[in-house]
Structures are given as structure tokens and as C-alpha cells.
LUMRO-22221 format. One line per 8 residues: number of its first residue (from 0); for each residue x, y, z of C-alpha. Coordinates in pm, 1 decimal. Each point is the difference from the previous one (the first is absolute). Layout:
<recs>
NUM = X/Y/Z | ... $
</recs>
This chain:
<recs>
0 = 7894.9/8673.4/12366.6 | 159.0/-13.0/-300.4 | -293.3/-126.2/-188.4 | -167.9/267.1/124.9 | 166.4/275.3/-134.7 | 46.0/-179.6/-355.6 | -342.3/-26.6/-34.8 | -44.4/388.3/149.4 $
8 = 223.8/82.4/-293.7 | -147.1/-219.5/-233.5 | -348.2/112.5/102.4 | 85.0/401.3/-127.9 | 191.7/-161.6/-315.7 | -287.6/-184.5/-103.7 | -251.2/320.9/-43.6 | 300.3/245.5/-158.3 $
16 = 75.5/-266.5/-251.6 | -325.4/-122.3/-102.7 | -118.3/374.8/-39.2 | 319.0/45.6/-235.3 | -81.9/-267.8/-226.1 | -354.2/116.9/-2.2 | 148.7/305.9/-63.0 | 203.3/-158.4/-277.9 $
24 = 356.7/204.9/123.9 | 147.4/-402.3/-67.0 | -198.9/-308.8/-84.4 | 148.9/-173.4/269.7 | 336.1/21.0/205.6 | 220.1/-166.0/230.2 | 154.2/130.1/371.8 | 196.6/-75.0/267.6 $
32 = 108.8/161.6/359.9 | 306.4/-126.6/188.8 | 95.5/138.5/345.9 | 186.0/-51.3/242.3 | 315.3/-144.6/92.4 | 167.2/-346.0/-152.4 | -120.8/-200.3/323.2 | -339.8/157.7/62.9 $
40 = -79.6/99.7/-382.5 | -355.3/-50.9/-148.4 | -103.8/10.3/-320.4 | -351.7/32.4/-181.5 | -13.7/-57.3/-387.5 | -301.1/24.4/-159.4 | -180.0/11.2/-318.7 | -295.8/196.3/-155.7 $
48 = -208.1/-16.8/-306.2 | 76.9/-123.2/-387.3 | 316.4/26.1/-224.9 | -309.5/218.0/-244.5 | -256.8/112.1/-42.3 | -165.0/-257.7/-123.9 | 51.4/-234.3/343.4 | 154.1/-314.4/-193.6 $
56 = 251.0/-53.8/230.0 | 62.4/76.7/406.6 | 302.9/193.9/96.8 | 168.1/-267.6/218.7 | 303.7/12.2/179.8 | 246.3/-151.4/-268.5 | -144.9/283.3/-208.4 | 252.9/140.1/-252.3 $
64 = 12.1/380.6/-19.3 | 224.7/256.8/-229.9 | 200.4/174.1/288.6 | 81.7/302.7/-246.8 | 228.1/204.4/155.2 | 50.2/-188.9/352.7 | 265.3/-129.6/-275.0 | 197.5/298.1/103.4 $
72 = 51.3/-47.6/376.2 | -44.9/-371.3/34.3 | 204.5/-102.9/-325.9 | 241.2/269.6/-110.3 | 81.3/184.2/295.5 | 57.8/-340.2/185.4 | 232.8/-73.6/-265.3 | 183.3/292.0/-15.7 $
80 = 62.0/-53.3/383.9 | 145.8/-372.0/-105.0 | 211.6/154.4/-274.7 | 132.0/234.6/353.1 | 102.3/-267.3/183.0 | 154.9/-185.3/-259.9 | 190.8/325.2/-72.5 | -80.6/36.2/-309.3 $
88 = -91.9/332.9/9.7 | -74.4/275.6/234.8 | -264.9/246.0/44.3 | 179.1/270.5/-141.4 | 79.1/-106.6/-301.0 | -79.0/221.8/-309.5 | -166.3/-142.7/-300.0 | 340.8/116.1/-202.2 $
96 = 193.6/-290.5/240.4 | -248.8/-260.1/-149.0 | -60.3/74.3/-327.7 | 270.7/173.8/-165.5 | -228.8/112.0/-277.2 | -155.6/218.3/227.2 | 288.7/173.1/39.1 | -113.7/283.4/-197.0 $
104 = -344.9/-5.5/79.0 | -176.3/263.1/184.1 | -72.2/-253.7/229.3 | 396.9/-94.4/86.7 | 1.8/105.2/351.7 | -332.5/-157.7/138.8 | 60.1/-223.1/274.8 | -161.4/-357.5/98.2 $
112 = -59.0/177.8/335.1 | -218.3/283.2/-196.0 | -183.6/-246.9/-207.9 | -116.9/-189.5/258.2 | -132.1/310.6/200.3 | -148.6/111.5/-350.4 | 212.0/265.9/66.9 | 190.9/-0.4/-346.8 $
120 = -166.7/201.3/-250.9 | -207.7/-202.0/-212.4 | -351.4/27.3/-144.5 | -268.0/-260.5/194.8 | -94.1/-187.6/-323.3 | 135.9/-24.0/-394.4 | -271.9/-255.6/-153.3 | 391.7/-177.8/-184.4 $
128 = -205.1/-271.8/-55.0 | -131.2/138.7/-356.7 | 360.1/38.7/-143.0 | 124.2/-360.8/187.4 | -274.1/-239.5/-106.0 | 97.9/59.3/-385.5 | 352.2/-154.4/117.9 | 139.3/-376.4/0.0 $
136 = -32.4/-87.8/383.7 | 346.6/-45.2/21.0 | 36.7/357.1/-79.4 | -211.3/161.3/218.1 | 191.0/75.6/335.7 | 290.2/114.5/-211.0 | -251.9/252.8/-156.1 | -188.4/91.5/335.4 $
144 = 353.4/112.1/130.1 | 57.7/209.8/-316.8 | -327.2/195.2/76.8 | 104.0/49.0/343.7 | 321.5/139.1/-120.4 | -206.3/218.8/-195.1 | -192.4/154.9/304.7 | 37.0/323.3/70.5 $
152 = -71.9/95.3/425.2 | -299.5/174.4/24.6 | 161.6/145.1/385.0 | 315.6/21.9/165.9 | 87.5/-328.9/153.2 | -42.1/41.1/346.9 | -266.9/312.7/0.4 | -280.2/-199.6/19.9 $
160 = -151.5/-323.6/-56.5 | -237.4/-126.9/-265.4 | -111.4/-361.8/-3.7 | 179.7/-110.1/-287.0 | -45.6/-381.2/-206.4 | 314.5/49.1/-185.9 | 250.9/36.3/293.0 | -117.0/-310.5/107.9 $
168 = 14.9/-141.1/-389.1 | 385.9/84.7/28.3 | 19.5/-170.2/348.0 | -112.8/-274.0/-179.4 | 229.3/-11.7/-240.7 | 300.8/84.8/230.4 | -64.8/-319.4/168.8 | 12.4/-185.3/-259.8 $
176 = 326.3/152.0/-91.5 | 182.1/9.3/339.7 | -152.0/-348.3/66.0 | 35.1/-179.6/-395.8 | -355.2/-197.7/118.1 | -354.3/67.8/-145.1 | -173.6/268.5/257.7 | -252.9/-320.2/57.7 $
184 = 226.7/-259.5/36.4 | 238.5/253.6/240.1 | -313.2/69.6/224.8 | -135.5/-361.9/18.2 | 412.8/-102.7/76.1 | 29.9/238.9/248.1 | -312.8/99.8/161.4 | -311.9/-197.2/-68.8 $
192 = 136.7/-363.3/48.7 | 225.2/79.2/339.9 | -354.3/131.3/117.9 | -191.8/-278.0/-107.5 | -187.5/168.5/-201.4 | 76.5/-114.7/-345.5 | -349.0/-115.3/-85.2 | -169.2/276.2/114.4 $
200 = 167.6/294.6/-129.7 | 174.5/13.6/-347.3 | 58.4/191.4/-358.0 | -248.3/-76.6/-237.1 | -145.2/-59.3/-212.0 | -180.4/-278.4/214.7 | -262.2/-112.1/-305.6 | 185.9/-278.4/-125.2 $
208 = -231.6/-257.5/139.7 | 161.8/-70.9/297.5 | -216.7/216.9/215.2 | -394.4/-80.8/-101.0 | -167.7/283.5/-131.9 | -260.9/-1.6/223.8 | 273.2/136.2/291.9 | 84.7/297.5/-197.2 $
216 = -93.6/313.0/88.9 | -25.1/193.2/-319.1 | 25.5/353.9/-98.3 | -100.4/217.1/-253.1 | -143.8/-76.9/-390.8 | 306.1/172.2/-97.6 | -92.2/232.8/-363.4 | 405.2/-61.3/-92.7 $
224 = -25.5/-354.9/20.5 | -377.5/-65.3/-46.6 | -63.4/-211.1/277.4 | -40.8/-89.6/358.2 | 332.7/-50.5/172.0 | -31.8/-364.8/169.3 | 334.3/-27.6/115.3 | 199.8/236.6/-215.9 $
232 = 119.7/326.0/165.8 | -220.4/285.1/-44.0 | 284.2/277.8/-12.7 | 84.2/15.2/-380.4 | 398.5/155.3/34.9 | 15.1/-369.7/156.9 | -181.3/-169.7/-222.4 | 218.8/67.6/-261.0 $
240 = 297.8/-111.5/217.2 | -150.5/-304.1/15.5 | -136.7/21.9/351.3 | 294.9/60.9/207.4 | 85.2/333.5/82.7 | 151.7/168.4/322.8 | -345.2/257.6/13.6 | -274.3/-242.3/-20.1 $
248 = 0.9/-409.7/-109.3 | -104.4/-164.8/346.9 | -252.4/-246.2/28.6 | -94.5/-109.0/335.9 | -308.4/-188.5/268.7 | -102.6/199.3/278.5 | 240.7/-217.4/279.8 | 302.9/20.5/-218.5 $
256 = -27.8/401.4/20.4 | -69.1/-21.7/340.5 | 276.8/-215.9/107.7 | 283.6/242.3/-149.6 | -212.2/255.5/188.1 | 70.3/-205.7/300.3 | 403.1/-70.9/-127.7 | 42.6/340.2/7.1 $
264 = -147.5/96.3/264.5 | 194.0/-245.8/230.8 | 342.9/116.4/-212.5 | -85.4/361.0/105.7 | -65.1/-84.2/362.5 | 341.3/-222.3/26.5 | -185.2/-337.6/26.6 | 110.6/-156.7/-344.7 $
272 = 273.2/14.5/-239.0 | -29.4/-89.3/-311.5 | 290.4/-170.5/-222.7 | 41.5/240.9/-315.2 | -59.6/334.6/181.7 | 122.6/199.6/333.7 | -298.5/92.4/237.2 | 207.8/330.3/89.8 $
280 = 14.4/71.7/-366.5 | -412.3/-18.5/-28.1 | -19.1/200.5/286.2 | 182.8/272.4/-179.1 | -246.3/-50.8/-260.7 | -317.3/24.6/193.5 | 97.0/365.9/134.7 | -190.0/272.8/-151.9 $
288 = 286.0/184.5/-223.2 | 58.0/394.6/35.4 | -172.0/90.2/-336.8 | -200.1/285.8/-23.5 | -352.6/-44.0/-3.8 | 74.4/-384.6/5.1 | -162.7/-270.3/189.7 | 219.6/-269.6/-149.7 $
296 = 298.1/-225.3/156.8 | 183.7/-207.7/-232.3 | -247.3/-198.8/-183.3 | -259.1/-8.8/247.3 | -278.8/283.7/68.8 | -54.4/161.4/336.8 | -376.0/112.6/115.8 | -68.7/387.1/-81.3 $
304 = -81.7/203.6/227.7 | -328.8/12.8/-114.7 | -248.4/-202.7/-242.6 | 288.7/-273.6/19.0 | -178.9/-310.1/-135.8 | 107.8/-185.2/296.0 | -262.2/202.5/219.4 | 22.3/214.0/307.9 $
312 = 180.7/-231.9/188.1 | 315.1/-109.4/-118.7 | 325.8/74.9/184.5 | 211.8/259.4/-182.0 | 248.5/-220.7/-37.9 | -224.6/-261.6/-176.5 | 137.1/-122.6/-341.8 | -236.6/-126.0/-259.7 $
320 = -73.8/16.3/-445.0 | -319.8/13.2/-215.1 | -63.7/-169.5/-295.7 | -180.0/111.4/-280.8 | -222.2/-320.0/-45.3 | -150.6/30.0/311.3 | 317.6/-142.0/240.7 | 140.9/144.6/281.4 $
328 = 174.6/-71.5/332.6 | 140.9/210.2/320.8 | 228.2/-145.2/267.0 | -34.5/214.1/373.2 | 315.8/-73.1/236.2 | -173.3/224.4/268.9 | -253.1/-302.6/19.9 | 152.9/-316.1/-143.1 $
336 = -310.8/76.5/-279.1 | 29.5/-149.4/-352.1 | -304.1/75.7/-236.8 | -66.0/-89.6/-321.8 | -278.0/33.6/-263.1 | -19.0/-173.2/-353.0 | -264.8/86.9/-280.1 | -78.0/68.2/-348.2 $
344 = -129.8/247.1/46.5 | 119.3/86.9/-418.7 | -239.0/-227.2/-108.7 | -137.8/12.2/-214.7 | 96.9/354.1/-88.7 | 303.6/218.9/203.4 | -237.0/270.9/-9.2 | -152.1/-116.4/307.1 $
352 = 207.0/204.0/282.0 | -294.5/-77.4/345.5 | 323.2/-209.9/164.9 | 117.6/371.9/91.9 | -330.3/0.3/278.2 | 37.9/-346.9/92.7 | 417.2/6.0/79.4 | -40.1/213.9/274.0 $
360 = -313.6/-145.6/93.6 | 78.1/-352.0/71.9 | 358.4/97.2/172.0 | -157.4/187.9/232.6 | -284.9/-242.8/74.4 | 284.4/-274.6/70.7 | 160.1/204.3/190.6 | -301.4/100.9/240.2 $
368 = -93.2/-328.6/44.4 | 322.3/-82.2/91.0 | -2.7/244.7/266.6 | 300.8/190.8/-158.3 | -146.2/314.4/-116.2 $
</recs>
């Protein structure tokens, strides 16, 4: 039976996916479905198409992808819930309590709580990277914070929410401080290696020569740094930083994303604990926060009401994140459901925005086939 309905799922996948490369919304990508519960779970991973264009090299499963912004939940916000039950700081504390230069910024009274529901003010983007790469390296996160200071909130905290890369920059850096580790070396301490998952989600940059070329995904010919990111993050603010960074900086395979998809799933049900962080604490997170015209918990997305790029499907109280190479992943209690989907879709250009069709698409395709729609 159950190989039976993997290969009525994998069936379905294998038209969508083959018509998107054809297509060309990625040149190749990786997914994987988990459901059910811990005793009775299945899983199917599977892998489509080329790392490019040009077909030199199958996407396999130990595939190495730029997460982008799945940084934000799966790194950072995990963190910030270690730094919680460490006590080293608490959701309401105001930027002004951790960095008493701030204290007469316009930004004094933002919370952690409102940054991680992008609920704090700030701008979505600031390209800092053309003012930071003319620094020493040593110098840069001391100047990054100085910008911040700088900022000037383009809302009242709390009104609304705009997606925002530099609230999660300062998380960043506020872990750091509260914590005196590297944001890397903090999340590989504290979350990847209890998990097990050390080796297949990490900080980059990953092109060292430890991982062989021909397993990394790469993104776009980037015009700043003239050319193709093997590797090498493709957000530039991190770049600069020297590819660690609380908004983007993950590198991952398609398994390693899918088992902390799977961690916290079990966490949020009550079937795991996990050393460095409180499973009621994450389930405070995973609650859709009372911002107006929000759809965001605290550091994890919830499904809109409609065009959500989790499909028709999803449970209200799903929790999920996009990322802007072509990443993405959404967790459904309702159904013990973990999906996630990894391309490049950036490459070679981030001009190419098709993914937006396909999201939707291939969640609700898993999820028919499933039987849970």
C-alpha cells in the first residue's frame, strides 16, 4: 500500500516538474513530503532535472542549495528561542536594552518580539553592501550596526507588517552579542549538531573544496561580483558579512531541510524536545501574531488567505518561509504534513520569478495525492 501511493504521488510529480524545467521556472530542483506521525511517518524525497542549464551535472540528493531566507526561521529565530531558554534575553526586550547606542535612535523602543513579526518599522531591503565591502572585514558588522542605527521607521511599530531583511540583520547580530559566539558557530552548537544535522545544513560559504562543485546548486551570474555564485551566497548585504548573517547565509541538501521540518513538527505536536530550546516557547512562536494586515508569527509565515504559495490546502494554522533563490518549506499540524521544495530557480539571472506558479502548484498536487486536500 504504501508503495502505492508513493508512486501515485510520484507519478503527478514527475509531469509538473519535468514541464517546469521545460518551462525553464528552475533548471532542476529537489523535494520532499513527510506525513504522518513518528511511528507511521513516510517520506518521499526526490530529485528532478540539472543544477543548469547546460545539464552538466544531476541534481542528486546530497545536492547543496542557497536556502536564502529559510536562514530566518530555521537559523535565527531558532536561536533567538535558545538565547530564551538560556535567559539571556526575553522577547520584549527593546533594541535600547542591547545596544546602548541605540539609545537615541529612532529605533530605541523596537522590540525583538516586533522584529521577528516584521512588525518594527523598517524598510524590506538597504543594498549596505555597497558602503560595507570598501571596509576591512573585521570592520564590517560594527559598521552594519551603525547603518541600522541610522534607520529611520518607515511605520509605526506595531501598525503593520512589512517583510523586512534588516530586522533579521539585527537579530543576527543580537545573538551574537547576548550569546559572545559567531551566529554560525552558535547555530551549528546549538541546533544543527543536537539534530544531527551538521553536514547537511550550515553557514557558508560551502566552496572551499570540501563539497565538489559538481553538488552545488548555483545561482545567479551576479553583475556586482561578475560571476556565477558556486557556493558563495547570492544575497550581497551577506556577502559582505562574509556569509553569515541572521537574514540569509544557509546552505543546505534537500533531507537536511526536511528533517528540521520534521524536528519541528514533532516539537510542536509534544513528541520531541530538543536540548537548547523549550517546545512551549516555539509554540508561542508558531501562532499567527495580532498585527494588522499580518500573516506572520514570530519568524515563521502563516498561509494567506488567498494566493498563499502553500496552495489551497494548507491548514490556517500552517507555518512555513520562502526563499528568494527558489527555497521554500511549510509544516501543517492539522495533518502531520511537512513539505519542502529546493531550486535555483535565480539562475542564472533573479529575474526569473515562474517559481510563483509552480509553489502553489506542486503543494497542492502533494497534497491531493495524499488524499489531504
Amino acid at each position: 500500500m504504501e508503495n502505492n501511493t508513493n508512486n501515485i504521488i510520484i507519478s503527478k510529480l514527475y509531469k509538473i516538474f519535468p514541464q517546469a524545467i521545460q518551462q525553464q521556472i528552475f533548471p532542476g530542483a529537489a523535494m520532499a513530503i513527510a506525513w504522518g506521525s513518528p511511528e507511521k511517518r513516510k517520506r518521499i524525497i526526490q530529485t528532478f532535472g540539472h543544477t543548469t542549464y547546460s545539464q552538466e551535472n544531476l541534481v542528486e540528493q546530497a545536492t547543496v542549495y542557497d536556502l536564502a531566507s529559510l536562514t530566518k526561521p530555521l537559523a535565527t529565530t531558532l536561536a533567538i528561542l535558545s538565547l530564551l531558554k538560556e535567559e539571556r534575553i526575553k522577547l520584549s526586550d527593546l533594541l535600547s536594552d542591547i545596544f546602548p547606542q541605540m539609545r537615541d535612535s529612532s529605533l530605541h523602543s523596537i522590540s525583538i518580539h516586533d522584529i521577528l513579526c516584521h512588525s518594527a518599522g523598517f524598510s524590506a531591503y538597504k543594498p549596505y553592501y555597497l558602503e560595507l565591502v570598501g571596509l576591512a572585514a573585521q570592520k564590517r558588522k560594527d559598521a552594519l550596526l551603525g547603518l541600522l542605527i541610522k534607520e529611520s521607521p518607515v511605520y509605526e511599530s506595531g501598525s503593520t507588517s512589512i517583510y523586512s531583511d534588516l530586522g533579521f540583520m539585527l537579530l543576527g547580530l543580537i545573538v551574537e552579542k547576548k550569546s559572545g559566539a559567531e551566529l554560525n558557530n552558535f547555530f551549528k552548537e546549538k541546533i544543527a549538531e543536537p539534530l544531527g544535522l551538521a553536514e547537511k545544513i550550515f553557514y557558508g560559504p560551502v566552496g572551499s573544496g570540501k563539497i565538489k562543485k559538481q553538488l552545488l546548486a548555483p545561482t545567479e551570474d551576479c553583475p556586482f561580483r561578475k560571476r556565477v555564485l558556486y557556493g558563495e551566497v547570492s544575497d550581497e548585504n551577506t556577502h559582505a558579512l562574509g556569509g553569515v548573517a541572521g537574514h540569509a547565509g544557509l546552505f543546505g541538501t534537500i533531507s537536511g531541510v526536511l528533517e528540521m521540518g520534521v524536528h519541528l513538527l514533532d516539537q510542536w505536536q509534544g513528541r520531541e524536545e530538543h536540548l537548547n530550546y523549550l517546545a512551549s516557547d516555539l509554540r508561542q512562536f508558531l501562532i499567527r501574531q495580532d498585527v494588522p494586515g499580518s500573516t506572520w508569527a514570530l519568524g515563521f509565515d502563516t498561509p494567506s488567505s488567498t494566493g498563499s504559495s502553500g496552495g489551497r490546502y494548507l491548514a490556517p494554522t500552517s507555518v512555513g518561509h520562502l526563499g528568494f533563490t527558489g527555497t521554500s518549506f511549510w509544516i501543517d499540524p492539522t495533518r502531520d504534513l511537512v513539505m519542502v521544495l529546493l531550486s535555483n530557480r535565480v539562475h542564472p539571472s533573479r529575474d526569473n520569478n515562474r517559481i510563483r506558479q509552480f509553489r502553489p502548484l506542486f503543494h497542492e498536487t502533494v497534497m491531493e495525492r495524499l488524499g489531504l486536500a
